[in-house]
C-alpha positions, 0 to 999 in steps of 0.5 A: 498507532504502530511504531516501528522497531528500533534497528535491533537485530530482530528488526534487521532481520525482519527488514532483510525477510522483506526484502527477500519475500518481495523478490520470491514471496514467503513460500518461496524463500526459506530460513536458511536465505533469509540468515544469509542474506542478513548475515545471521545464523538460523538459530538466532532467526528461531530465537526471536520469531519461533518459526518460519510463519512466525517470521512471515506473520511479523513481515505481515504486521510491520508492512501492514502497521506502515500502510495503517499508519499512512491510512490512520492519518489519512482518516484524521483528517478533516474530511473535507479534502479529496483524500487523494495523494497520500499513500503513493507520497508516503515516505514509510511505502515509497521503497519498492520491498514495500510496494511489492510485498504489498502486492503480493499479501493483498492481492493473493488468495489465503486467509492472510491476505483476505484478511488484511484486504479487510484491515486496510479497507476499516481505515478508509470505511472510517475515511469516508465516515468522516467525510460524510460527516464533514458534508464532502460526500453527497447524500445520495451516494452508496458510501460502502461503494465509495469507500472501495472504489477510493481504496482501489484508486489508492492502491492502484499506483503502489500495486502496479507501481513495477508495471507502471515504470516499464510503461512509462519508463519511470517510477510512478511513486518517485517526486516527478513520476508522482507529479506527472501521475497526478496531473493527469488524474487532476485533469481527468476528474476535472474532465478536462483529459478525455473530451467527448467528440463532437458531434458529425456534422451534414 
């Protein structure tokens, strides 16, 4: 399992790179912003990751170690609950650096991004396995469709998390925008949300 690093200055600088990447994406931020928003020459920032790929490879593999984490618990799991509310309540992915980084990498065209669509997609293939083998899927199901259908719904709230709060006006992901989101969703799939008109009468 990934452990985050301690509060090191390679971590803050790492942690200051994240947050500067998800307001203008790495190719748009260079070394120099990224030392003075952390306060630290651009030397020091060579000296602990060799480069700048080197820096936006290390923000890649913390960002993507905190959502396996969530996921790699998620599929250790029983398998025999909904596997719904996990990620968006998860405190490691509730800021919003995080959740925009994340949309950025995973919905983007290069090779990083196709390949950590991957990585994330294996946690919940694994999800799905052991849901099956709990009996909590049913045997006429396509479980590889499942298994992106369930992770796009996962997804959703965090990818679409600054879209969702001008929407609504509050942010999905906190304690009551997440209640409100949920409730919903519990009334959808309960089908109780959309009903189906009635039929005119003569």
């Amino acid at each position: 399992m990934y452990v985050p690093e301690d509060r090191t200055a390679k971590a803050i600088i790492r942690d200051v790179a994240l947050e500067l990447f998800s307001e203008q994406w790495p190719a748009a931020a260079s070394l120099k912003q990224v030392a003075e928003r952390a306060k630290v020459s651009q030397s020091l920032i060579i000296k602990h990751y060799g480069s700048r790929e080197g820096l936006v490879a290390a923000v890649d593999a913390h960002v993507l170690g905190m959502l396996g984490n969530a996921l790699e618990v998620l599929a250790d799991t029983s398998g025999t609950g909904p596997p719904d509310r996990f990620l968006a309540s998860a405190d490691a992915l509730s800021a919003p650096a995080t959740t925009r980084y994340l949309a950025h990498l995973l919905v983007g065209t290069t090779t990083r991004s196709v390949e950590a669509y991957r990585m994330v997609q294996g946690f919940i293939d694994s999800l799905v396995r052991r849901m099956a083998e709990a009996g909590a899927v049913a045997e006429d199901t396509d479980r590889a469709q499942l298994a992106v259908v369930l992770l796009a719904h996962e997804l959703s709230i965090i990818l679409l998390r600054d879209r969702i709060a001008d929407v609504l006006g509050a942010d999905p992901v906190g304690r009551d925008g997440l209640r409100r989101w949920w409730d919903t969703i519990d009334r959808l799939y309960a089908g109780t949300a959309i009903r189906h008109p009635s039929p005119p009468t003569a």
